[in-house]
Structures are given as structure tokens and as C-alpha cells.
N, C-alpha and C positions, 0 to 999 in steps of 0.2 A: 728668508725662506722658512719654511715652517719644518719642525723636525719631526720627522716618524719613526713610529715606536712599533715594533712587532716583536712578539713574546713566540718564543722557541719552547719544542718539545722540552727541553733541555732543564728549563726554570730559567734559564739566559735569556737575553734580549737580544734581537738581533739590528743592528743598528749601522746605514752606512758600510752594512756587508761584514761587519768587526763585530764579533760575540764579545759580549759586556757582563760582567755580573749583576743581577737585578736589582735597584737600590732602592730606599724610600723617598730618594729624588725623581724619580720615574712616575710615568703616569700610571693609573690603574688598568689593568686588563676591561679587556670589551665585557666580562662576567661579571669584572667585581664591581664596574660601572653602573650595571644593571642590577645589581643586587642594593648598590650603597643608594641607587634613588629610591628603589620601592621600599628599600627601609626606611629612608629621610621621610617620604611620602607618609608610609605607614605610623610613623613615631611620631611625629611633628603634626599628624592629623590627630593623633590621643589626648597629647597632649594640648592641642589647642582648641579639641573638645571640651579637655576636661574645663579649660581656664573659664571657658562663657558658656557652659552649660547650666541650665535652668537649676537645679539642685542647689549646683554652689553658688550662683547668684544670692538665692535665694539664702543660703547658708550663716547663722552668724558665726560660727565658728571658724572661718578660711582667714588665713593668716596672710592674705592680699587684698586690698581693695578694689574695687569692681573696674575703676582707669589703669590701677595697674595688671590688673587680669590682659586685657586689653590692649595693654602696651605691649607686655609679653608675647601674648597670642599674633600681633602683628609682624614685630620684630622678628618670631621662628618662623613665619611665613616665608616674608622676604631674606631671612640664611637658608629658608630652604631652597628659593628659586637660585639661587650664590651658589649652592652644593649641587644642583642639578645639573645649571650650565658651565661650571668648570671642573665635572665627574671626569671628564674623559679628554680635556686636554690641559689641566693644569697639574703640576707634580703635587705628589703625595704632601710632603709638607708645605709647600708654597698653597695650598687646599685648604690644608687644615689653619694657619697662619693666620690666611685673608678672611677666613668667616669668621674666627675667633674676632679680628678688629673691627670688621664689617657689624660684629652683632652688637659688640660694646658701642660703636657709633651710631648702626639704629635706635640701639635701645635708647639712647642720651637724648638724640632726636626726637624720638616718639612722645617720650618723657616731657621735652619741654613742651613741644608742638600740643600732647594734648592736656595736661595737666597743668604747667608753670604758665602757658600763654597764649591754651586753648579753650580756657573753660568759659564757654558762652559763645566763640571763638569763631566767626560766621565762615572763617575762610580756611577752616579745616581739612576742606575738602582739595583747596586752590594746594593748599601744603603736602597731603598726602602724594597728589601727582608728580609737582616736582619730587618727592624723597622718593618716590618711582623713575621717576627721569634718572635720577642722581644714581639709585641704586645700578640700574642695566650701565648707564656709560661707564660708570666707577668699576663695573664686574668686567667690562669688556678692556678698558685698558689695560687693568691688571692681568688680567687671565692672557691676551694678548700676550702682554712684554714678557710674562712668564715662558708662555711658546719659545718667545724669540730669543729669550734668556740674556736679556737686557734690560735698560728702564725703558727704553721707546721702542717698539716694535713696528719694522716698515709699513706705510701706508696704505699697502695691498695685504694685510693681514689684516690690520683694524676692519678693514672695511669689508673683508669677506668673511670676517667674525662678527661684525656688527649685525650685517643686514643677512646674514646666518641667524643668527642667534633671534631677532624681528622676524623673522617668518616662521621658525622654529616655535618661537613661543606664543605668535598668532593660531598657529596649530593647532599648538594643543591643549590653547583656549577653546579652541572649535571644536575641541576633539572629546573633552570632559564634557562640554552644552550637551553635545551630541549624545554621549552615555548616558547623562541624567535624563534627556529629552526618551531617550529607552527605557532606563527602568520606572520613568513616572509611567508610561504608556504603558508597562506589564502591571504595573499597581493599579492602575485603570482598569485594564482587561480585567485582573481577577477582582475587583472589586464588583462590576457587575453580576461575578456568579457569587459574591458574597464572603469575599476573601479580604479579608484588611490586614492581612501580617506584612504584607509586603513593604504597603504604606505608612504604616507603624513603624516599618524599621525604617522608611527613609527619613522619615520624622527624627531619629533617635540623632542628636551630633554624634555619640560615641560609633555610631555606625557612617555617617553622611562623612564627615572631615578624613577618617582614614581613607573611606573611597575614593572620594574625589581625590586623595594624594595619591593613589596608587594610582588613578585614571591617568594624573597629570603626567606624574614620573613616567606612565609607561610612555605618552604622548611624544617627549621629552626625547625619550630613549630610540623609539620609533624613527624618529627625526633623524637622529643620528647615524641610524648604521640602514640606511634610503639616505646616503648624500645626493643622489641624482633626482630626488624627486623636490630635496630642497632647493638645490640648485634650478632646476626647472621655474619651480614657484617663483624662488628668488627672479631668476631671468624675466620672466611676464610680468613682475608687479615693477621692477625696474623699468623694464620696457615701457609699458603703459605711461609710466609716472613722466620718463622722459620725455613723451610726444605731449603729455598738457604744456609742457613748459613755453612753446610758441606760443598758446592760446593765453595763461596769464603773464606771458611778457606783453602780448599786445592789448592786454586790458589795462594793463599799468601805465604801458606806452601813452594811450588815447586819456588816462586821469592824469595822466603828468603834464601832456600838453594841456589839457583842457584848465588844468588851473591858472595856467595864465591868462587865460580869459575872462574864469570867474571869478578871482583870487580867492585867498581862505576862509574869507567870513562863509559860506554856506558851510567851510565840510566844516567849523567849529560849531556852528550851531546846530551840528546835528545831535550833538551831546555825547555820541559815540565813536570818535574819528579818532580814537588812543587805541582802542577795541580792533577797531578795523583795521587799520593802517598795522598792528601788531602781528593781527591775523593773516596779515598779507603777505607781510615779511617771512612770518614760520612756512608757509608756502613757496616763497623764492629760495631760502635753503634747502626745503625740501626737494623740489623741483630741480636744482641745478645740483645736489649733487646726485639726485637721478639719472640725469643727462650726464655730467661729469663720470662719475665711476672712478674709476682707474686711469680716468686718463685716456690716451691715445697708446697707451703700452702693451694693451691686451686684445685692441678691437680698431675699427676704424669709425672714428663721428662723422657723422651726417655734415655738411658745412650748414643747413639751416640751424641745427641743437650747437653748435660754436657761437653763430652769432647771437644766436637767441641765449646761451648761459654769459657773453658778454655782455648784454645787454641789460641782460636780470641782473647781474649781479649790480650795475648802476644803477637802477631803480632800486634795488636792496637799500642800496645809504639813502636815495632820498625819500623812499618810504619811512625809514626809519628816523632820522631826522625831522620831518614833520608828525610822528610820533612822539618824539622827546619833546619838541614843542609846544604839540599839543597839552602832554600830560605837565608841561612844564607850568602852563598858564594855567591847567584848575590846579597845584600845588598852590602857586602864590595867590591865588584866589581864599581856596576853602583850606589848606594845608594837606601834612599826609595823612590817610587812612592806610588800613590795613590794605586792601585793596589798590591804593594808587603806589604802596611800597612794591608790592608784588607786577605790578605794572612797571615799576623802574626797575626792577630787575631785569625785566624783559627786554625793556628800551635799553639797558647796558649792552645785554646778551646783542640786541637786533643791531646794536651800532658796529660793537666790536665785528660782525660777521660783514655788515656794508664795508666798511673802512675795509677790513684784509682781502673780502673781494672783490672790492674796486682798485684795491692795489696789482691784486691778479689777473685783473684784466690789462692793465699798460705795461706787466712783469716781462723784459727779454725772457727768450727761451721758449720750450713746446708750449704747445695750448694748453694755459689757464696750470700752468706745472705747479703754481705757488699753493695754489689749493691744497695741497698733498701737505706739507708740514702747517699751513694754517689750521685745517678741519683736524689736527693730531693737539696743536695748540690752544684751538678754541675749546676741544671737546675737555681739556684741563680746564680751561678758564672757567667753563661751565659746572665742574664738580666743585671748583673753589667758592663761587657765588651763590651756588645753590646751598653748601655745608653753610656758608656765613648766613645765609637767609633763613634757614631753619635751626639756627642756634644764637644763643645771646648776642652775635658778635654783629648781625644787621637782620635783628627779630623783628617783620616788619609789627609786632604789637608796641617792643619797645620803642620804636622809630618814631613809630607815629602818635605812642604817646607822651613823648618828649617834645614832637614840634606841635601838639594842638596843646600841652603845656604852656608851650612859651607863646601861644598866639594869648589865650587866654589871662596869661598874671603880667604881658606888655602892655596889654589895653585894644589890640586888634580884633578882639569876640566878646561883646559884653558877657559878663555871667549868663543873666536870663537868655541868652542865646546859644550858650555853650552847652555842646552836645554829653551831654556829661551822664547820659545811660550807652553812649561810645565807652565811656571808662570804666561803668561798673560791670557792665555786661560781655562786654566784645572785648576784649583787652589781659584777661587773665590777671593772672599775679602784679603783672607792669601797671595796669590801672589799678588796681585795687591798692597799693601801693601811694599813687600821684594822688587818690584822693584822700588816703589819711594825710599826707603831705601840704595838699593844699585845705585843708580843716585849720591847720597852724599857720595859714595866711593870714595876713594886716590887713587886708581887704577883709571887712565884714562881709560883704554880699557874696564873694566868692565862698568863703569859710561856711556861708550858713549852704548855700547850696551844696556844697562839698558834704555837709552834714548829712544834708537830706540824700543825697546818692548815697551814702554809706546805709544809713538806715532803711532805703528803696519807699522813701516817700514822695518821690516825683511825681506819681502816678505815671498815667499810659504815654508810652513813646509816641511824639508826633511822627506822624507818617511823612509831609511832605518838608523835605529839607534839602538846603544847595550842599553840598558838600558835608559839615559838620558843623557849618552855620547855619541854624535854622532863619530861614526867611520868613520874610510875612509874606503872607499870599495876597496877593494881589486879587481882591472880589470884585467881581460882575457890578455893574450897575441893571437890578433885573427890572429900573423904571424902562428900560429900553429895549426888554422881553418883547417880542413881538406876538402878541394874541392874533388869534388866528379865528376863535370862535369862541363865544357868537362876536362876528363883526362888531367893532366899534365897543366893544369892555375892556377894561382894564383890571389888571391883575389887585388885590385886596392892598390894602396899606399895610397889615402887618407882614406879607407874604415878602414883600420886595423889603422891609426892613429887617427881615431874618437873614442872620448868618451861618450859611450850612457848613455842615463840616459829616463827606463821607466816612472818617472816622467813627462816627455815632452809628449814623446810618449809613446800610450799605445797600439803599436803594437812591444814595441821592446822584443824580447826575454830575457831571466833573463842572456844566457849564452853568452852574449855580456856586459852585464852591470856588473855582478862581475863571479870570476874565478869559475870555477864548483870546485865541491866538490870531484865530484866521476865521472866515465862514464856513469852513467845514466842520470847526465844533463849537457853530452858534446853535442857540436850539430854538423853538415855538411852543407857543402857552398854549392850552382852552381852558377859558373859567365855564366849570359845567358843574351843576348838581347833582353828581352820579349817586346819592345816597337818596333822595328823595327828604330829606330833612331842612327845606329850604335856606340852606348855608351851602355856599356855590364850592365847589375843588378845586381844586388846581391841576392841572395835565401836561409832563413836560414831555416833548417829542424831540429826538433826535437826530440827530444826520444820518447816526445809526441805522435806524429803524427800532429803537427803543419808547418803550415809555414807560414815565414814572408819576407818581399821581401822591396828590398831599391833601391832608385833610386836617381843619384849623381846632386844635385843642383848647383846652384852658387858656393857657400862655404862649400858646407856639404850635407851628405846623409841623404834624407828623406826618410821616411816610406811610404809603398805603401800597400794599403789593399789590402788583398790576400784572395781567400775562396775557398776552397775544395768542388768539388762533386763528387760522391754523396751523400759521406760520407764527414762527418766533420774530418777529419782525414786522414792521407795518408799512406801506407802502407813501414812499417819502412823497411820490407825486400827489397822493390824496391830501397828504400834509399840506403841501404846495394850494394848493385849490380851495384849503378850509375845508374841508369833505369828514365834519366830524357833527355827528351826533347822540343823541341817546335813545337806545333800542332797551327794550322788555328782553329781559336772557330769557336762553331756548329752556333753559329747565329749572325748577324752581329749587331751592335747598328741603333739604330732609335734615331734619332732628331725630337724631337716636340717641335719646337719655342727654347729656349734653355735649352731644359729638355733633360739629356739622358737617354733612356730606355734598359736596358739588359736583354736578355731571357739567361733562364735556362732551362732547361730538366727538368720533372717532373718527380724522380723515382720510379714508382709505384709497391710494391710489386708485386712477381709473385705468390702467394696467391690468389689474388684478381680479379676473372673474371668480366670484365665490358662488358653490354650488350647494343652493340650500332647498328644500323643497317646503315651498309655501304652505302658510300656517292655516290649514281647513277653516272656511269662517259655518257660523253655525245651519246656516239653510242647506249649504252641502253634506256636512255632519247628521244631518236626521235621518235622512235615506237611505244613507251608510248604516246608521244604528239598525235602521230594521233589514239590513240585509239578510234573507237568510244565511246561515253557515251550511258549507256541504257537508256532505255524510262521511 
């Protein structure tokens, strides 16, 4: 049960009906709560002005560098959402305690995430959300068992302080938009009669960051002393969430059966069946314990949301389980990226949740009871994975570049194949590192490549690659271009011995650079002289409704910018029929000095009546001139 604190005229507490002297174990008053956020708000918005404010950026004088500005400014952000949500029910020192540890471990976080093993760091953002994730569950357990004044606080605490604290701080996300979306709209207003100080000042950080904290804090505070309006919200978005939950158990149901008919080779070759099958799973959690709640101890379930959260909760493992599979086969393929670490994190997370709730589905005892100490268990397991993920101890930079390491110096990825602007670039400190490392290789070829990453003489990153083996691509045979017009030509001899590459240009079609799949991305030629220079073009038409058009240089065909009117698109049936000619344009070019200008037709819907009054031509114009004028 949760303890309540009420403050007497007295300076006493009154507590359980027994007057208590007031202590610094105690929570704050409903005032002082109110004061200490719009202070937090107010201070922690100055200061995290001052740290990325233009001035000092610009400053050589500031005794921080511009990442660690930024680490800073992060770090007091996230202690101030920590101070906000446990103002008013975490005791006075157990408050002060938890954000003092809280900040040393963001800051450590931050620090490595964006400095030691972010810098280039593609999936900076993937890490941000978890140290978000991490920070709310980590602030709820604590703050929780603090209530309970234990290490584990019962399960109908968490869970009313959980999905409290979720709507609460959805809020008063919605509540700040809302106020900016106001004073942009008065900076608007008085800008039209010619007033700009408004705007001026929302420009300013020293003005925008306190605001926005004092909006949030009050948001924050708002929430708090309206528990009926939270509760409310709370009830309808619970509500809502529990009735999808039939709809994707029987979408799971019908892919579950259905693979045994198709078996796995389609969903692997979709290439994103790790993605999916992921996103399925954070959906089964979420959904059942929508439905789930508290159990049958405070409400009575539906028997359709029973059978339906038993039934989720078995698809949960085998979701998840052919996820781990999945990502299991492009490991031993291409190895880990940063990307496929942060993916087995998830497939950890999405097993451990199938497994404990398919064991709560066969558990003796009330419906699905086991739920209650696994979601208190799991939601630990997840602060623990999440800390080890975002610090040295399972970095997915370090991870993964330790195993594309050993793919590379066992002989599994030749050099010239090894993706090794993966190490200089994406990898931080850990890569930069593996590649002085691998410089003092016995392999020449690795050591010299090793050289050139350090020196950034690779040149430009190939774009198409399996994993962090780069492939060869697989080219078109374009003798088998299907011309289309004039009937019976064939495409030039140097055209079909060129090898395109949309790196260069980004007008060349995909179905010139690697061999199509399927008919739907084969494409058709026309060799036509559109320049009048009698040297024929090339014209390549798409399934799309695309085209691109080449024109034969010195040594090689370039790309010639092509644009479709009226539409952006050309009509494939024309393609179909060979319906391609060469017409005179409607308007000729103008030269201004050596600028050329090209007109186009304006297609103006035929919806649309315009009211213009016709331009006098001159036989009507004369009789007009000698009108007389009246008196």
C-alpha cells in the first residue's frame, strides 16, 4: 500500500491518525513541490542555455569542449525529468541520493555513447532512446520501493506509478508544443503590425530553455494535484490498447499458421524479418499488459482479453524465436554491426519476456498471476542490459568491432573487402584503436589497408554492401535491353560495355547498375537522336514511370537530365506499344547573357475557372481611342 503523508497546521505530519515530528525522511509539501520543479525547470533551463548557446560555441576561451557542453546539457535535462517525477512522492534524502547517482551514471553514459564510441557513431540516436528507456523504468522502480520503503514495491504500485507517470509526461509534452505553438502565433500577430521583439526573444536560448522548463515543470505539477483527470486518461488509453489486443493476436495467429505452408524462405528474403518480427513482439508486451493490468484484483476481464493475452503471450516466444533466428543467420553471414548488436539486445529482451509469459500462461493459480513478479523482474533485467549496452561492458561499437576484427585477420573477409570506413568512421575510439592495431599486422595487405583508413585515403564509401562485406554486384547484361524504338535497333556497342555505377551519377537507373530481380524492375531502351547532332541517345524507361536519358562523350556515356510533363511520370502503356517519338518543343530557349532559360506549360487543372477579361486586340482598340470622353 502506498503511505500518505498530510502536513498539519502544527509543522507535524499527520500520518495513520499519529502526529509525527517532521523529518528530512519525509516527502516535500504540495508547495515545496511546486516551487522545487519551477526552480529545477528554471535553473537547469540557464544553464543548459548557457552550455549550447551560439556565443560560447563560438568562444575560444570556455574551459569545456563543445561534446562535452553537450554531454552536460543532456545529462541536467534527464536529472531534471528524475527531480520532477519524484518531487512529491520520494523522501527528501532518498531524492537527493538517487539524482546525485542517477547524474554520475548519465553523465558516464553520455560521455561514452557520444565521445569514446560515438564519434561518427550512425546509431547515436538508437542509444539515446534506450538511455531514455533506461532512465523512466530505473526512475520508476526506485522512486516506487522508496513509497513502499523496501527494495521491491508491490505490483500494483509499479504499475500505477508506471503508467501514471506515461500519461503524465505525455502531457506535458503536449502541454509545452501547445504553449510554444501560442507564443509563436503572438510573434506572428505582432509581427505583421511590425513588431519583432517577441520573436527576437523566442530566438534567444537564455529566454526559450528557462521557458520551456517552467512550461514543463508546471505541466508536470498540473498532472499531479488533477489525479482524476490522470486516472481518466490513464483508463481510456488502457482501455483502447486492451481491445487491439484480439485484433493483433489474430494477425499473429493467421502468420503463424500460414508459415507452415510457406516455410521461411519468403519471410528471410525479405531482408527485414529481424525488424518486423521485433516490432511485433514490443506490441505483444505492450498489448497484454494493457489487457493484463492488475490482474483480476481490482476489475473483472472480459473472457475474450483472457484468452486472447494467453494466446499472445505464445506467439510472443515464437515471434521472438524466429527473430533470434533470423538475426542469428545475417550474424554468421556478415558478423556484428552496430546495428545487429542493438538488435540482439532486443531479441534478449523479446525472448526473456516469451519464455516468462508462456510460462504464465500454464502457471497454477488466478489468471496469468505470474505476470505480477515477472514484469517487476523483467523491468530489472532491462535496466541491467540496457546499463551493459551503453557502457564498455557490451558497447555494441566495441562488440562489433572485435568480431568484424576476427572475421577479417582469420581469413573469412578478404581485406579488399573489408569494410574498414566501418572502423574509421562509425566506431569511435574502439575502431580507431583496431586500426592502429591492425597497421602492426604480418599480413601486408591488411596493414597497408589499415594505413590508408588511418590516413582517410580510401576515398568514397561504396554504397552497396551485404552486411560489412562488400559484394560485387551482380551487372545487367544490357545486350538483352529490350529496344523498343525505332523497331528493330539495337542499343550502341560502347553503351552495353559500360559499367554504371549510381554512385557517380544520380540519374542512372538501378536496372543498368545490378541485374533485376524480377520484371517488375526490368526496364526498355529507345536509341533516338534527341539532340539533332546525328549521334543517336539512349532513353531508359522504367516500370516506374521514369526516364533517364545518356549521351556518348569522349570515352563514356553521360547522363542527361530528363523531366516528364505534365506529369512526373510516363504512361507505362505507351512504353508498352513503343509510342515514342520526336516532337519540336513548344517553346524555344532564351539566352540572357550566358544564362539559359526554358519554358514549360503550366498544367492548370480543369476544375479550376480563372476570371480574366480578354486582351482587346487592335480593330476593337481604335474606336475605343476615338471615343469621345464625357463632360
Amino acid at each position: 500500500m502506498r503511505r500518505i503523508w498530510k502536513r498539519g497546521k502544527t509543522g507535524h505530519c499527520l500520518r495513520d491518525g499519529v502526529i509525527v515530528m517532521i523529518s528530512k525522511s519525509q516527502p516535500l509539501s504540495e508547495r515545496a513541490v511546486l516551487f522545487l520543479r519551477l526552480g529545477v525547470g528554471f535553473s537547469i533551463g540557464l544553464i543548459v542555455a548557457y552550455l549550447i548557446a551560439d556565443e560560447v560555441r563560438r568562444s575560444a576561451d570556455t574551459l569545456l569542449r563543445q561534446d562535452w557542453r553537450e554531454v552536460l546539457a543532456q545529462t541536467l535535462t534527464l536529472v531534471a525529468f528524475i527531480l520532477w517525477a519524484g518531487a512529491a512522492v520520494m523522501r527528501r534524502v532518498s531524492l537527493a541520493i538517487w539524482s546525485a547517482i542517477a547524474a554520475a551514471m548519465l553523465c558516464f553514459i553520455l560521455w561514452h555513447v557520444r565521445i569514446y564510441s560515438g564519434d561518427g557513431n550512425s546509431s547515436e540516436l538508437q542509444s539515446i532512446l534506450i538511455l531514455l528507456a533506461l532512465t523512466f523504468i530505473a526512475n520508476e522502480l526506485v522512486s516506487s520501493a522508496d513509497q513502499a520503503g523496501k527494495p521491491f514495491a508491490p505490483y500494483e504500485l509499479y504499475f500505477d506509478e508506471a503508467w501514471k507517470r506515461g500519461v503524465q509526461l505525455i502531457l506535458a509534452i503536449g502541454f509545452t508544443l501547445l504553449f510554444w505553438g501560442i507564443l509563436w502565433m503572438g510573434a506572428a500577430l505582432l509581427g505583421f503590425i511590425g513588431f519583432k521583439w517577441l520573436e527576437d526573444l523566442l530566438k534567444n536560448e537564455y529566454f526559450a530553455f528557462p521557458i520551456t522548463g517552467l512550461a514543463f515543470a508546471s505541466a508536470v505539477h498540473l498532472g499531479d494535484i488533477q489525479p482524476k483527470l490522470l486516472a481518466n486518461v490513464r483508463g481510456l488509453a488502457l482501455g483502447v490498447l486492451a481491445w487491439l489486443l484480439p485484433v493483433i493476436t489474430l494477425i499473429g495467429a493467421i502468420f503463424a499458421v500460414s508459415l507452415v505452408f510457406s516455410g521461411l524462405q519468403p519471410l528471410w528474403d525479405t531482408k527485414a524479418a529481424t525488424a518486423t518480427l521485433l516490432s511485433a513482439c514490443i506490441g505483444f508486451v505492450l498489448l497484454i499488459n494493457a489487457a493484463f493490468q492488475q490482474g483480476e484484483t481490482d476489475r473483472k476481464v472480459q473472457v475474450v482479453l483472457k484468452w486472447c493475452v494467453r494466446l499472445a503471450g505464445l506467439l510472443l516466444l515464437v515471434f521472438a524465436v524466429l527473430a533470434a533466428w533470423s538475426l542469428g543467420l545475417r550474424i554468421n553471414q556478415y558478423g556484428l554491426t552496430i546495428d545487429r548488436t542493438l538488435a540482439g539486445m532486443v531479441v534478449v529482451i523479446a525472448l526473456a519476456y516469451g519464455l516468462g509469459y508462456s510460462a504464465a500462461v500454464f502457471w497454477r493459480g488466478p489468471w496469468m498471476e505470474l505476470l505480477k513478479p515477472l514484469n517487476i523482474g523483467l523491468a530489472v533485467f532491462k535496466c541491467v542490459v540496457f546499463i551493459a549496452i551503453l557502457t564498455p561492458l557490451a558497447s555494441p561499437a566495441r562488440l562489433s568491432v572485435d568480431n568484424q576484427v576476427k572475421r577479417l585477420t582469420s581469413g573469412l573477409v578478404k581485406p579488399e573487402k573489408f569494410d574498414w570506413w566501418f572502423l574509421r568512421y562509425d566506431t569511435g575510439t574502439y575502431g580507431r584503436k583496431a586500426i592502429d592495431q591492425l597497421i602492426q599486422s604480418p599480413d601486408m595487405r591488411i596493414a597497408k589497408m589499415a594505413a590508408s583508413a588511418k590516413a582517410e585515403t580510401l576515398g568514397p564509401r561504396p554504397r552497396y554492401r551485404g552486411g560489412d562485406e562488400f559484394q560485387e554486384v551482380e551487372r545487367p547484361d544490357l545486350s538483352k535491353l529490350e529496344v523498343i524504338a525505332p523497331k528493330g535497333a539495337a542499343l550502341p556497342a560502347g553503351f552495353m560495355a559500360q559499367k554504371f555505377n549510381d554512385e557517380a551519377e544520380a540519374f542512372v537507373p538501378d536496372c543498368l547498375v545490378r541485374k533485376p530481380k524480377n520484371t517488375d524492375e526490368a526496364c526498355k531502351a529507345a536509341v533516338l537522336d534527341i539532340d539533332g547532332d546525328a549521334q543517336p541517345e539512349v532513353l531508359i524507361m522504367t516500370k516506374v514511370g521514369t526516364v533517364a536519358a545518356f549521351k556518348q562523350s569522349t570515352n563514356m556515356w553521360v547522363a542527361i537530365r530528363a523531366e516528364v510533363t505534365p506529369s512526373r511520370n510516363i504512361e507505362l502503356e505507351s512504353v508498352t506499344k513503343g509510342e515514342i517519338r520526336i516532337v519540336a518543343p513548344l517553346f524555344k530557349d532564351v539566352m540572357i547573357g550566358d544564362s539559359r532559360v526554358r519554358f514549360f506549360p503550366i498544367d492548370r487543372p480543369t476544375n479550376i475557372i480563372v476570371d480574366m477579361e480578354p486582351v482587346a486586340t487592335a480593330k476593337s482598340a481604335e474606336p475605343a481611342a476615338q471615343a469621345p470622353s464625357k463632360p
